[in-house]
Residue frames relative to the residue before (quaternion, step in Angstrom):
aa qw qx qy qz dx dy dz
X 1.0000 0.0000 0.0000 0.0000 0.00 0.00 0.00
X 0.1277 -0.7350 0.6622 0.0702 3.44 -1.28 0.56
X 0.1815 -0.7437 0.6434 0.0003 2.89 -2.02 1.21
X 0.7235 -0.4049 0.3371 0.4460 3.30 -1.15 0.21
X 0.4741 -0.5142 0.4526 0.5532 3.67 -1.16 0.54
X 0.8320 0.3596 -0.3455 0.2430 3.58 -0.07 -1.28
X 0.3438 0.6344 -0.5045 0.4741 4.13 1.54 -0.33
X 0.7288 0.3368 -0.2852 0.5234 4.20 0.49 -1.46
X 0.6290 0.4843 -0.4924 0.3568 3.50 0.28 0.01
X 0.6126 0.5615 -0.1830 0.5252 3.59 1.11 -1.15
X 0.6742 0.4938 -0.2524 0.4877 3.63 1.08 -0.73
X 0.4504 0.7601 -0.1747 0.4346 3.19 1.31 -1.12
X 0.8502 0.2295 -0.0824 0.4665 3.10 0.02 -1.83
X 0.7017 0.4821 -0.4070 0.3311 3.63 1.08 -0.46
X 0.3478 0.8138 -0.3343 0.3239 3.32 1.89 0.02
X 0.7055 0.4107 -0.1705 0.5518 2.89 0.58 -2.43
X 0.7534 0.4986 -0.3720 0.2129 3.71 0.34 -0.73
X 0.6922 0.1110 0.0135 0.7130 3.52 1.66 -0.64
X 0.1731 -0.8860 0.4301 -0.0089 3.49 0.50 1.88
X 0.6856 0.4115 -0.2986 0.5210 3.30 1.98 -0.42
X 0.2309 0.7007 -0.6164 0.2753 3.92 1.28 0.30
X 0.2839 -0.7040 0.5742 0.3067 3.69 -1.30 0.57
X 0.4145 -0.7017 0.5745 0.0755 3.23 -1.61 0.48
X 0.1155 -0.8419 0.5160 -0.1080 3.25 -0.19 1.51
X 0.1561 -0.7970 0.5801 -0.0619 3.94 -0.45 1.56
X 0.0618 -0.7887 0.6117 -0.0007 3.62 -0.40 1.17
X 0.4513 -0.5945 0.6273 0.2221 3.98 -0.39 1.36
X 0.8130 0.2738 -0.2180 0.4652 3.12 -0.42 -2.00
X 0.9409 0.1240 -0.1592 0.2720 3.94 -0.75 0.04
X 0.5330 -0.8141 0.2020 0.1113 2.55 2.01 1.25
X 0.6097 0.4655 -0.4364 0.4702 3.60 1.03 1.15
X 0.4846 -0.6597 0.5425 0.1888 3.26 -1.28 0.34
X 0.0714 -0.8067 0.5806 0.0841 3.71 -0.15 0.77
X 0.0644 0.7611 -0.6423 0.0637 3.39 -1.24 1.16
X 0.7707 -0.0189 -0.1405 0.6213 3.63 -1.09 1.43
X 0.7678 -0.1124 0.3110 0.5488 3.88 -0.55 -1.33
X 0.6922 0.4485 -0.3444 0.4484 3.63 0.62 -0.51
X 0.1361 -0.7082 0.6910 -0.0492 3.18 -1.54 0.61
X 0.3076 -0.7881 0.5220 -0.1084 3.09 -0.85 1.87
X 0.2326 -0.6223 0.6711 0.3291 4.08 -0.94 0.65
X 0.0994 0.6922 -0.7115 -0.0689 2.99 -1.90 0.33
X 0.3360 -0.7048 0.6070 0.1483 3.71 -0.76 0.15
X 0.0237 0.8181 -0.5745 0.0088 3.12 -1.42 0.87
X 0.3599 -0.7327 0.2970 0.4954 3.78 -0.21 0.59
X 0.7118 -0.4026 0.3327 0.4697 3.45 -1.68 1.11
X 0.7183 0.5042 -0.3273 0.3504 3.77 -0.18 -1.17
X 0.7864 0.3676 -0.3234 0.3767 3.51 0.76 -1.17
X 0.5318 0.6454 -0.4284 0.3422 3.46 1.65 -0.39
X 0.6490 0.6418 -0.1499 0.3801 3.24 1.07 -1.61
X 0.6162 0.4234 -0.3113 0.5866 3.38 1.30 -0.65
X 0.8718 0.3069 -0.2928 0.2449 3.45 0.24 -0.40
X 0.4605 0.5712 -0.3416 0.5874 3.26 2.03 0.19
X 0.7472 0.3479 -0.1923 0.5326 3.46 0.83 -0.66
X 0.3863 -0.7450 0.4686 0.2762 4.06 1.14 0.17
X 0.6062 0.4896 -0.4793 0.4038 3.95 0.78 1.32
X 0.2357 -0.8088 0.5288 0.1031 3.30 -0.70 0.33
X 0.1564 0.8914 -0.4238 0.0369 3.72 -0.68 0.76
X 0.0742 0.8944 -0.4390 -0.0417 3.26 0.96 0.91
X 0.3835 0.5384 -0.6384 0.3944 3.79 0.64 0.72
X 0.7073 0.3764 -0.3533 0.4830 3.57 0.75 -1.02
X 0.5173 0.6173 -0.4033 0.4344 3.81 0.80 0.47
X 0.7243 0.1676 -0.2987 0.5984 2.95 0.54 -0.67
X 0.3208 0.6897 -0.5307 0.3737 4.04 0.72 0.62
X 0.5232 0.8159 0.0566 0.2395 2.73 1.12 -1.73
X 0.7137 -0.0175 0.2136 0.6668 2.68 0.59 -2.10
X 0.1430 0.8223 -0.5395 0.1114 3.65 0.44 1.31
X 0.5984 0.5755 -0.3958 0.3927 3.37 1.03 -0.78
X 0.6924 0.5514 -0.2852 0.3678 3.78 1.50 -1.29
X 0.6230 0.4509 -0.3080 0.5601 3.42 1.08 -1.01
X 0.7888 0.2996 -0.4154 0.3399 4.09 -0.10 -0.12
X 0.5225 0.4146 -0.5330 0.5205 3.87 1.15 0.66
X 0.6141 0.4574 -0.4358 0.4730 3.45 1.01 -0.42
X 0.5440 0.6325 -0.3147 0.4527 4.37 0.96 0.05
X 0.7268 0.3768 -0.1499 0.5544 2.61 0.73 -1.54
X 0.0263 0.8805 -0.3152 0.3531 4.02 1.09 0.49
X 0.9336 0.1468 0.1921 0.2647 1.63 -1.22 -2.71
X 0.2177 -0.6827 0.5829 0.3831 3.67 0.03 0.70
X 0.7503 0.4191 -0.4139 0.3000 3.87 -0.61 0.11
X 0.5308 0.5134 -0.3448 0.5795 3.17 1.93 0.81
X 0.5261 0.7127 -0.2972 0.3564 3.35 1.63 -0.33
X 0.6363 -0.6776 0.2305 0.2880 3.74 -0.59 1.04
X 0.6315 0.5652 -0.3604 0.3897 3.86 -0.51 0.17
């Protein structure tokens, strides 16, 4: 799951400060609940679905997330044609 830079900063610090605070991950509405506070985060559909539903497919991940992985290709110059 991902959060905002400044949500992981806040999370962060209430960590180091209370290392035994529980931590409370919510698939279905996709937030993270620490002490009283309660954080959005976002996760891709597939990776949720695998892990609420106990499958895992990471061809259909990177399916998924084709558009992210070929600007990240198109990068690497030692991915570059010729």
């Amino acid at each position: 799951m991902t959060v905002s830079r400044h949500d992981l900063g806040r999370i962060r610090k209430i960590v180091e400060s209370e290392p035994k605070s529980e931590m409370t991950i919510d698939l279905t509405k996709e937030t993270i609940r620490l002490r009283r506070e309660e954080f959005p985060a976002s996760i891709l559909p597939s990776a949720r679905d695998a892990l609420i539903n106990g499958h895992w497919d990471p061809i259909g991940e990177l399916l998924e997330a084709r558009g992210s992985v070929e600007e990240r290709v198109a990068q690497l110059s030692y991915m570059a044609p010729g």
